[in-house]
matplotlib code that plots the C-alpha trace (Angstrom):
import matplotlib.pyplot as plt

x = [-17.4, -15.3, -16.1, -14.7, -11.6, -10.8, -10.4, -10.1, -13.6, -16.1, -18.1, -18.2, -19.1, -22.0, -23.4, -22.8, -25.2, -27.7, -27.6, -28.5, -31.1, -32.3, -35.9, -35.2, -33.1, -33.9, -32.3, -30.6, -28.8, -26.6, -24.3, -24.0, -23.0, -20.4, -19.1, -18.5, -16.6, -14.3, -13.9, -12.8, -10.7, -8.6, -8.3, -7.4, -4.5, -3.1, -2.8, -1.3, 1.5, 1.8, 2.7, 4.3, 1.8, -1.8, -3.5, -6.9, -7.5, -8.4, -5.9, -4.7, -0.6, 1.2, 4.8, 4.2, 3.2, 0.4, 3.2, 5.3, 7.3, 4.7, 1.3, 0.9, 0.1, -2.0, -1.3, -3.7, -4.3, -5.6, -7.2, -9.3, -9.4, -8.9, -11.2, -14.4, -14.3, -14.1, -16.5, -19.0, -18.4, -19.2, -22.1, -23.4, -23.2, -24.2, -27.2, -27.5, -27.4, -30.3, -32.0, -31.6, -32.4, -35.4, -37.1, -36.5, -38.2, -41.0, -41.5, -40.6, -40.5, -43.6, -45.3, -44.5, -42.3, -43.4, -46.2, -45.4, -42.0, -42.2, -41.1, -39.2, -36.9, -37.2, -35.8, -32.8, -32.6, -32.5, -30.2, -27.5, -27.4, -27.1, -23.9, -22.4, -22.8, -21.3, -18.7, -17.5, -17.9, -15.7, -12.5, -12.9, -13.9, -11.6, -8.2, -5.9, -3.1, -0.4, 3.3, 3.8, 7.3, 8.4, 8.4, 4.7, 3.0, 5.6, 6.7, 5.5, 5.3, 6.0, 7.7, 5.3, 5.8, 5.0, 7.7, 6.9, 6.9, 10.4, 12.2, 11.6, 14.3, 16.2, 19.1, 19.3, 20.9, 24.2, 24.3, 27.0, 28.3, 29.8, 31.1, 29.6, 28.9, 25.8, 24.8, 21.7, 24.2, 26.7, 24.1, 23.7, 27.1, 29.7, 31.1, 34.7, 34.1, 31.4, 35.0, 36.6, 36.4, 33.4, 31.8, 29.8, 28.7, 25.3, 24.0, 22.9, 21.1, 21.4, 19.5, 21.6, 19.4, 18.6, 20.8, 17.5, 15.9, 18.2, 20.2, 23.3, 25.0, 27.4, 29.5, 33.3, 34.3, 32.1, 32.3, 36.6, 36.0, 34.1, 36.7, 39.7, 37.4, 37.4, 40.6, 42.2, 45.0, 42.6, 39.7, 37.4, 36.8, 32.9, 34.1, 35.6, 32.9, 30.3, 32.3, 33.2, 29.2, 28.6, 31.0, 29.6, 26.2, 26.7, 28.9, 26.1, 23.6, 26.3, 27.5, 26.3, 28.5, 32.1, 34.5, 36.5, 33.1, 31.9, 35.0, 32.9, 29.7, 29.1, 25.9, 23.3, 23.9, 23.8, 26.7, 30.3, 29.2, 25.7, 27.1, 29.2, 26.7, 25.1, 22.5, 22.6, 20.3, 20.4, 19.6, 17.0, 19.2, 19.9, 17.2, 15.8, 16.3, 15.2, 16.1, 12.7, 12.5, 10.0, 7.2, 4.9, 1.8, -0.1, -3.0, -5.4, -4.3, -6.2, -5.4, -6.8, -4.1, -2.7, 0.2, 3.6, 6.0, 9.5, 12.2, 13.7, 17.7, 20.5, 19.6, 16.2, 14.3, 12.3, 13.4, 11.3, 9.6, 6.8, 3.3, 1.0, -2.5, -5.6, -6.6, -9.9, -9.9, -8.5, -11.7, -14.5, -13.2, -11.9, -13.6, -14.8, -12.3, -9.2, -10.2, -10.2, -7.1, -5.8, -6.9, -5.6, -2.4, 0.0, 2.9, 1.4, 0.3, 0.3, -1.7, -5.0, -5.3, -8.2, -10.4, -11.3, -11.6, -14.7, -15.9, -15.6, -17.0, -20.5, -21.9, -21.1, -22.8, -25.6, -26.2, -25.5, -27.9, -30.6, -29.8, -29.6, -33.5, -33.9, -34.9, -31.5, -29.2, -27.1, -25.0, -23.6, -20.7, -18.4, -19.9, -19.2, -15.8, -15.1, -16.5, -14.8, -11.4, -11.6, -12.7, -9.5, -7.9, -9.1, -8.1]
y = [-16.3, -13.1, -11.3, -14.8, -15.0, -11.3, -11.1, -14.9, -14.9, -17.4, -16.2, -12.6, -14.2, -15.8, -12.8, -10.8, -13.1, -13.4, -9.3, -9.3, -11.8, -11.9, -12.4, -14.8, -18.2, -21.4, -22.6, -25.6, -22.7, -21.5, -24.6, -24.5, -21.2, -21.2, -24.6, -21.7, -20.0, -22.1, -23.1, -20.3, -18.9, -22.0, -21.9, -18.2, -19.1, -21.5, -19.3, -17.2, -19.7, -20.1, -16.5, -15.8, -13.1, -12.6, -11.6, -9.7, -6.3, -5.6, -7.9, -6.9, -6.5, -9.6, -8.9, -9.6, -13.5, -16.0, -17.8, -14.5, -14.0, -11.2, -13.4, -14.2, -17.7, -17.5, -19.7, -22.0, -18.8, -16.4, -18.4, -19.7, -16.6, -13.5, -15.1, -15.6, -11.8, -9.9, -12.9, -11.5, -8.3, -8.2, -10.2, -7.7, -5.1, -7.0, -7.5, -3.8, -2.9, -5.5, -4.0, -0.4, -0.8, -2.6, -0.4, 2.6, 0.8, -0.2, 3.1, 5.6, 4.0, 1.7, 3.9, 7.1, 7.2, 4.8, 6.7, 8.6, 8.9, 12.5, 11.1, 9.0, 11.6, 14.3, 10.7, 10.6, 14.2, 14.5, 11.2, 12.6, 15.8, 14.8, 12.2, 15.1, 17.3, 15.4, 13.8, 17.2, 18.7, 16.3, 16.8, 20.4, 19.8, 17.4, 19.4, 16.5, 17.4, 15.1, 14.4, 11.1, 9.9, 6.9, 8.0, 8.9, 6.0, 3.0, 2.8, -0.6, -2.1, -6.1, -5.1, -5.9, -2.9, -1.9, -1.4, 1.9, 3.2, 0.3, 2.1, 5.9, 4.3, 2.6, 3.0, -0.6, -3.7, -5.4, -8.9, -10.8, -14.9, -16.0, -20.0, -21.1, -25.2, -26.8, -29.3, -30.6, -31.6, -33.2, -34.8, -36.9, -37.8, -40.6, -40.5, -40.2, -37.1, -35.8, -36.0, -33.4, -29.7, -28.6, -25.7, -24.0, -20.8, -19.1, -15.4, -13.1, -9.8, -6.7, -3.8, 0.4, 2.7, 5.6, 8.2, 9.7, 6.3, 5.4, 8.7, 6.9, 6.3, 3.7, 5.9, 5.2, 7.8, 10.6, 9.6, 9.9, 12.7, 14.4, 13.0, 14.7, 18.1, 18.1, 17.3, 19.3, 22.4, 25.4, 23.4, 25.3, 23.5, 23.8, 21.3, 19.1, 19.3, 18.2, 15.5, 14.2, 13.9, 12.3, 9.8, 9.5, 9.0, 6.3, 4.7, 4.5, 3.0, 0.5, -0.9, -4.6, -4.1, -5.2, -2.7, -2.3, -2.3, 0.6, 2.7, 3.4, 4.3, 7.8, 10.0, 10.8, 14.1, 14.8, 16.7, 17.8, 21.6, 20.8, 18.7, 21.1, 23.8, 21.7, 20.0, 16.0, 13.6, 11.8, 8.4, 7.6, 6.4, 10.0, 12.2, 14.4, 12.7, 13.3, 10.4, 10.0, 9.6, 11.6, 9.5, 10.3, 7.9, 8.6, 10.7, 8.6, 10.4, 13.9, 17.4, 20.4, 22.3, 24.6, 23.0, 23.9, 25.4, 23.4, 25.4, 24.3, 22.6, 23.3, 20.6, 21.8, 19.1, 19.9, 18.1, 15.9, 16.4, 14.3, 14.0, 16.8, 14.7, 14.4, 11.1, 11.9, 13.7, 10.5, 8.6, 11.0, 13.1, 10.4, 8.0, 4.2, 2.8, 4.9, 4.7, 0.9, 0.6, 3.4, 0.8, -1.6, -0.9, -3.5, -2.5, 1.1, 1.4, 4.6, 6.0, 6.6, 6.7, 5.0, 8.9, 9.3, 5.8, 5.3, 8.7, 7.8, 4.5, 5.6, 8.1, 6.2, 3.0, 4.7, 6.5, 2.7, 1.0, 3.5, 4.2, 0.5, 0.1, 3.5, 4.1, 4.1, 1.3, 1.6, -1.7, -2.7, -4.5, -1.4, -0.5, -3.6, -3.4, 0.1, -1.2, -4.1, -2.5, 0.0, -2.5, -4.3, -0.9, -0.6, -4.1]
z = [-12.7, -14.0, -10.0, -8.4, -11.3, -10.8, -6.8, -6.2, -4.2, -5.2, -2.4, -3.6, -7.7, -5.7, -3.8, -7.1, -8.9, -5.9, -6.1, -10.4, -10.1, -6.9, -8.3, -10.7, -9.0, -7.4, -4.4, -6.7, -8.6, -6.0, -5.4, -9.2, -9.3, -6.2, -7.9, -11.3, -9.4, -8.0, -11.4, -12.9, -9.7, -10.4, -13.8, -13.7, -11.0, -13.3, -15.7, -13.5, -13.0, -16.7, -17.4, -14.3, -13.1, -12.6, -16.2, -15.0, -14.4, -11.2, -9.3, -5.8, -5.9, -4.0, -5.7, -9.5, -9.5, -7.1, -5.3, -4.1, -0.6, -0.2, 0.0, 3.9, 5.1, 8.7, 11.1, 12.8, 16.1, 13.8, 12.0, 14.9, 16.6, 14.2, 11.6, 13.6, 14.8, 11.3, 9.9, 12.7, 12.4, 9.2, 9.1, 11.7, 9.4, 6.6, 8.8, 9.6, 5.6, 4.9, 7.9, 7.2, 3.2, 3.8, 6.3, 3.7, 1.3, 3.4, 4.8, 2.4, -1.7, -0.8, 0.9, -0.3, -3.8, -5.9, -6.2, -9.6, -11.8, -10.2, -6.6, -8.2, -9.9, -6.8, -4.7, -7.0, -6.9, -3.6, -2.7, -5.2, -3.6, -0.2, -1.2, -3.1, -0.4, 2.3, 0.0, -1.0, 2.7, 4.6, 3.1, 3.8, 7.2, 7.8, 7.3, 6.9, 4.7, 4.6, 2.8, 1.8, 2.7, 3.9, 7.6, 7.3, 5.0, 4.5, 8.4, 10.0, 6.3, 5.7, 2.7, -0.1, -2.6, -5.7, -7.6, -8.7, -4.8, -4.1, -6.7, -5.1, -2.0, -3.5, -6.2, -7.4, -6.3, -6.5, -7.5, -5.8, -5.8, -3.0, -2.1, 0.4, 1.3, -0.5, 2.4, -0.2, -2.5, -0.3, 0.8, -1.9, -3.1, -2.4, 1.1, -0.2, -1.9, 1.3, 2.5, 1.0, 0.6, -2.0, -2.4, -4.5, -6.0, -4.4, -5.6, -3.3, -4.3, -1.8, -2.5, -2.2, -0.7, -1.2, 1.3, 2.7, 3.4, 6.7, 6.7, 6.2, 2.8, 1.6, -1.1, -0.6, -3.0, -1.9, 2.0, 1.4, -0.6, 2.3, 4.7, 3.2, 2.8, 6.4, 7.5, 4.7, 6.2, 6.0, 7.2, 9.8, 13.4, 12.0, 9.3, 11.0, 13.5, 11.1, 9.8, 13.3, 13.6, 10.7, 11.2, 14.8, 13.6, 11.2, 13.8, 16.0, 13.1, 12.0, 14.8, 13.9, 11.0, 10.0, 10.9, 7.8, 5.6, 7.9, 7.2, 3.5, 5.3, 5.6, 6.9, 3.6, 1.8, -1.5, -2.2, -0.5, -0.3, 0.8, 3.9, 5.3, 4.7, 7.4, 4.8, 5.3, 6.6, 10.7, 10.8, 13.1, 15.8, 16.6, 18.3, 16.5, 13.1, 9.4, 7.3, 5.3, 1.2, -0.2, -2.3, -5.5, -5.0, -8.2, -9.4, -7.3, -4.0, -4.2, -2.1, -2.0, -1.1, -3.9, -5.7, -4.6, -7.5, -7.5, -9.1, -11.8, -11.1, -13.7, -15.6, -16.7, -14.2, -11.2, -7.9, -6.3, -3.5, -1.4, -2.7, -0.7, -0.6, 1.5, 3.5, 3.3, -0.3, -1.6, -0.5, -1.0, -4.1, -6.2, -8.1, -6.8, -8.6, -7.5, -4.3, -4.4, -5.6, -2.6, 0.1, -1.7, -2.2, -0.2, 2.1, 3.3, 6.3, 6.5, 3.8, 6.2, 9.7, 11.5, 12.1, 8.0, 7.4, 9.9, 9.5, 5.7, 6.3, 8.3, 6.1, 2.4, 4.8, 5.1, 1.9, 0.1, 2.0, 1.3, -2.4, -3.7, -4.7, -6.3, -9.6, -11.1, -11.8, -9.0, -8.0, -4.9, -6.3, -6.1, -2.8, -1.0, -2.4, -1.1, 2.6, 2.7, 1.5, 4.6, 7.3, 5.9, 7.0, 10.1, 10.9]

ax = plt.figure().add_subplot(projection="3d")
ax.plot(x, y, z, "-o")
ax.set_aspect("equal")
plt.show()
């Protein structure tokens, strides 16, 4: 009941129980135990509604509460076709596992191990070695260095972020109330007054970027500031060059907008000086451009590349600058658990590419299959977990 409350699955609480006692259940148990979890799946979900987010530990990120914008509803195509595919798929590995974990039991622990508690302990022996081995080798083999930004690991998201990663673009947001016509509400009143003019007051929320997130900042007061640095009477035609392409650049990426609220758009920078010493961001309807905020994803994301000092700015603090980690590091070097919640974090796409996931995903398939039966109490909880979260990737 606590695996089918935790991850919503009562599927995955039944397997979990079928993997504890697998020598020790009737048949009549199972629609007893699926019924459990269903149970406490929809007791924990109510809950959830009660205190407005979901109150167990390993919970997969859908915006803060159950019913959030970011939970996605499938319509009746993928259900009938996408569904089918990744259930056969994985039943066909599921298959495989079974298949491969058997015949190493058969032919090797049967046969051969079970023997003595000597073979029993060179088998663990040897089985750890071999995962560490390859789990150390691969991120050294497989050079794959990367800077998380938002160009590199958020590009092609559906906009469910944590807020921890949200608030790295963005400054805020700025609340407004504007009048608009309540249709609902007319709706329902006398038709003398649907006759005259009502309105009422709606709030919309509109979130400030970041400068570096679309190269192109809305700052009236620096933009004008930068404006009359430029046009100023000793101003060099390099400064006013560099202005005139700022402003042409933002034109180009605000086109769709208002005229007179475009006038206080200007390109990103961070400073006057910095922007006419030719330091500001292009938005990325420009070619080349380099409008990309730099990200901190957490200690779960390992590299092995040697830190990189930051200097120190006047005020004592070190800038930021994005997270140097490992694709394949962060899956092999980490623990289960980090890794877990890696692939499970929502809105990044980019965080692994398809090569390390599958190369990943064969070797820790194999070495599962033929661990779970050793002499060690080794679960397969975790394992699954781990599997499943990178065929989600792949997918």
């Amino acid at each position: 009941c606590g695996i089918a409350a935790a991850f919503r699955a009562p599927i995955a609480g039944l397997f979990f129980v079928l993997e504890e006692v697998a020598s020790h259940h009737e048949r009549s148990h199972i629609l007893r135990i699926f019924l459990g979890g269903i149970l406490a799946m929809l007791v924990t979900i109510q809950l959830s509604l009660l205190v407005g987010e979901f109150p167990v530990l390993f919970s997969v990120f859908t915006g803060g509460t159950v019913q959030s914008q970011c939970d996605n509803f499938y319509g009746l195509g993928e259900v009938l076709l996408f569904f089918p595919v990744i259930g056969g798929f994985c039943g066909v590995l599921g298959a495989t596992f079974n298949a491969i974990n058997v015949a190493y039991n058969k032919r090797v622990r049967v046969r051969w191990v079970n023997r003595s508690r000597f073979l029993k302990c060179l088998e663990l022996f040897l089985l750890a070695t071999i995962t560490a081995t390859w789990q150390v080798a691969l991120p050294v083999l497989f050079a794959d260095e990367t800077t998380a930004s938002t160009n590199s690991v958020i590009r092609g998201s559906n906009s469910c972020i944590r807020p921890e990663i949200w608030s790295q673009m963005f400054s805020g947001a700025i609340v407004e109330q504007k009048s608009t016509p309540s249709p609902t509400v007319e709706a329902q009143v006398d038709a003398r007054l649907r006759s005259e003019s009502r309105t009422f007051l709606e709030t919309f929320e509109t979130m400030v970027p970041l400068p570096c997130l679309f190269g192109v900042m809305y700052n009236p007061n620096l933009c004008s500031d930068a404006e009359d640095f430029a046009t100023r009477k000793n101003a060099t035609p390099s400064d006013v060059d560099i202005w005139y392409r700022c402003v042409k650049m933002v034109a180009n990426a605000t086109q769709h907008m208002n005229a007179t609220l475009a006038d206080d758009f200007c390109c990103g920078f961070d400073s006057v000086d910095e922007l006419f010493s030719g330091v500001y961001y292009v938005p990325c309807t420009e070619t080349p451009c380099n409008a990309s905020c730099p990200l901190q994803l957490g200690d779960s994301f390992k590299s092995l590349a040697p830190p990189v000092p930051q200097q120190e700015t006047a005020a004592g603090s070190a800038p930021p600058g994005g997270q140097q980690y490992s694709q394949m590091a962060s899956l092999s070097l980490a623990t289960t658990g980090q890794s877990l919640m890696s692939l499970f974090l929502r809105g990044l796409p980019g965080l692994f590419g398809p090569a390390p996931l599958l190369i990943f995903f064969v070797l820790y398939f194999i070495s599962a299959a033929v661990t779970a039966g050793a002499a060690i109490p080794s679960g397969l909880v975790m394992p699954y977990l781990l599997m499943g979260a990178i065929i989600g990737r792949l997918f």
